[in-house]
C-alpha positions as CSV (number, residue, x, y, z in Angstrom):
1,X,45.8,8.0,28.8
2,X,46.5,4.4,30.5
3,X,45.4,3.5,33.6
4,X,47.1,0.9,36.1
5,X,44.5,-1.1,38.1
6,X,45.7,-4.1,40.0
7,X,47.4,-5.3,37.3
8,X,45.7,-4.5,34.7
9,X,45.9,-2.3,32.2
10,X,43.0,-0.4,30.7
11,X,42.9,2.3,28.0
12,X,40.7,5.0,29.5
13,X,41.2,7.3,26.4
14,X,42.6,7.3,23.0
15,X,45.8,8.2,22.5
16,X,46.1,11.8,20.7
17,X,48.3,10.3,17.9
18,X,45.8,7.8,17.1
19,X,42.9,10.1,16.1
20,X,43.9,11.8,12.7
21,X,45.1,8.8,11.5
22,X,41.0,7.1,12.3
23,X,40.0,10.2,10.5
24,X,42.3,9.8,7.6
25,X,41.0,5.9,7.5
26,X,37.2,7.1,7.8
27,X,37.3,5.3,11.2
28,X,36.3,7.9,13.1
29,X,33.5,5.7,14.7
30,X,36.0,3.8,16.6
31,X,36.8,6.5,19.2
32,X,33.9,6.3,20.8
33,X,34.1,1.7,21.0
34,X,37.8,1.5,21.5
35,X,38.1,2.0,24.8
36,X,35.0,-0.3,25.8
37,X,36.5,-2.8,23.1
38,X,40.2,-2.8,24.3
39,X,38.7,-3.2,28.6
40,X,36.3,-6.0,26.4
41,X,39.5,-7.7,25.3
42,X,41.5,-7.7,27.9
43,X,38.9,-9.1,30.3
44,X,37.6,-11.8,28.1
45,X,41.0,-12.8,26.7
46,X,40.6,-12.1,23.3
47,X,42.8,-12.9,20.6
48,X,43.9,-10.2,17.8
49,X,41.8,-11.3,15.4
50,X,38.7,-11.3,17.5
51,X,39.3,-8.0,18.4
52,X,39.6,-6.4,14.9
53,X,36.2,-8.6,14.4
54,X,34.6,-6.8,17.2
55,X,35.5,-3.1,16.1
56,X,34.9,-4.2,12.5
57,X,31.4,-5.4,13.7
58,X,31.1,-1.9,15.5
59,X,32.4,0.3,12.9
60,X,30.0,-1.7,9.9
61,X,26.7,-1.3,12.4
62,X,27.6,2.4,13.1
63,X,27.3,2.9,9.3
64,X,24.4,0.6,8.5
65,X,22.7,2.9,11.5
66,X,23.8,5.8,10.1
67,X,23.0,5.2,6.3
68,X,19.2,4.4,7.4
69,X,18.8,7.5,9.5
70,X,20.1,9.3,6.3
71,X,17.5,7.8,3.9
72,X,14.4,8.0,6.5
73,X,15.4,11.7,6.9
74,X,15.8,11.7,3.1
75,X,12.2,10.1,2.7
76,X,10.5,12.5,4.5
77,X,8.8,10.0,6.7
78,X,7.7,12.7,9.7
79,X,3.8,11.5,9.7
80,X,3.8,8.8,12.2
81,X,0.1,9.2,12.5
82,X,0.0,8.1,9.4
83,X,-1.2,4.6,10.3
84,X,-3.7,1.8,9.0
85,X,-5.4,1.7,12.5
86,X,-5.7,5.6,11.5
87,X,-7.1,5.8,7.9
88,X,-10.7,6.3,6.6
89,X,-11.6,3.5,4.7
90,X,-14.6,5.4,4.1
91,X,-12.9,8.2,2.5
92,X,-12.6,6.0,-0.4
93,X,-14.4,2.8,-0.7
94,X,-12.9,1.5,-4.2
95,X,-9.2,1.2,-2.2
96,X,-8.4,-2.5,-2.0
97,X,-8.0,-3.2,1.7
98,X,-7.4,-6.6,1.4
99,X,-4.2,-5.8,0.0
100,X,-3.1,-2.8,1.7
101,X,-3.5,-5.1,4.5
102,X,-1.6,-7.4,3.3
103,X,1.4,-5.5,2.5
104,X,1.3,-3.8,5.9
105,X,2.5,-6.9,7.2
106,X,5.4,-6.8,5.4
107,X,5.7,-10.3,3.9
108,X,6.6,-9.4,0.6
109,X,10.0,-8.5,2.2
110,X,10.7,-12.1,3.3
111,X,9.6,-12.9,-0.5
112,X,12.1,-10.5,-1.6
113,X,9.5,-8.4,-3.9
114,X,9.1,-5.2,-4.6
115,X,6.0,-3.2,-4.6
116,X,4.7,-0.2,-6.6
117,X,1.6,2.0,-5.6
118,X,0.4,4.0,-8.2
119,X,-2.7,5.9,-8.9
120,X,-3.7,9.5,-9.4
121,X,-4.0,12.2,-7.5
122,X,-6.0,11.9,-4.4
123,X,-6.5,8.0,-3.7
124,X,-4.5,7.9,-0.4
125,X,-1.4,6.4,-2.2
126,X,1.5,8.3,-0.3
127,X,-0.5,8.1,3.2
128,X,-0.9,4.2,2.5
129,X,3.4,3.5,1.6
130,X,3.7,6.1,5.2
131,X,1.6,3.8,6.7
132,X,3.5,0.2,5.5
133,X,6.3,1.7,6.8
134,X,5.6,2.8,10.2
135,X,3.5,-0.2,10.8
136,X,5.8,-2.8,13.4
């Protein structure tokens, strides 16, 4: 449905015909930006190409956002009390804290290394990797 307003003219829906063929294109995403993109354009001028870069941009961060929210609801990560501010360090005193500590504050990602805990049974491993992650 288009819309006349002094002048101008802004897309206040998408057009019927255009859906199955976002669909077919896995663009399906774009439904909900065009409109906002298209009034976007045509009040800051925008070239074609800087409007493909804008619903490209859109479309890439709706599946980034969407990928993540499928592995953290893959991973099981529901314990958000699970926190270092949270733990007993009493429970068992032979955990390293310094370390734990360490990797809570996440510099090993601006290193660009990975990181294993390990151990048996018991030694607070899986509350400890809960707890690196939730920690901001």
């Amino acid at each position: 449905m288009i819309a006349a307003t002094s002048s101008k003219t802004v897309l206040s829906s998408i057009p019927p015909q255009l859906v199955p063929t976002l669909k077919t294109l896995r663009l399906g995403g774009m439904q909900d930006t065009l409109p906002l993109r298209l009034d976007q354009a045509q009040q800051q001028r925008l070239g074609y190409l800087e409007f493909l870069e804008l619903l490209l941009g859109d479309e890439i961060e709706r599946r980034a956002n969407r990928a993540l929210a499928s592995r953290l609801s893959t991973a099981h990560f529901e314990d958000s009390d699970k926190t270092f501010e949270n733990f007993d360090w009493t429970f068992n005193p032979k955990l390293p804290q310094e370390q734990l500590r360490d990797l809570a504050t996440g510099t090993y990602l601006v290193r660009k290394e990975h990181i294993l805990l390990c151990g048996p049974a018991g030694i607070a491993t899986h509350y400890n990797s809960l707890s690196i992650r939730i920690r901001k």
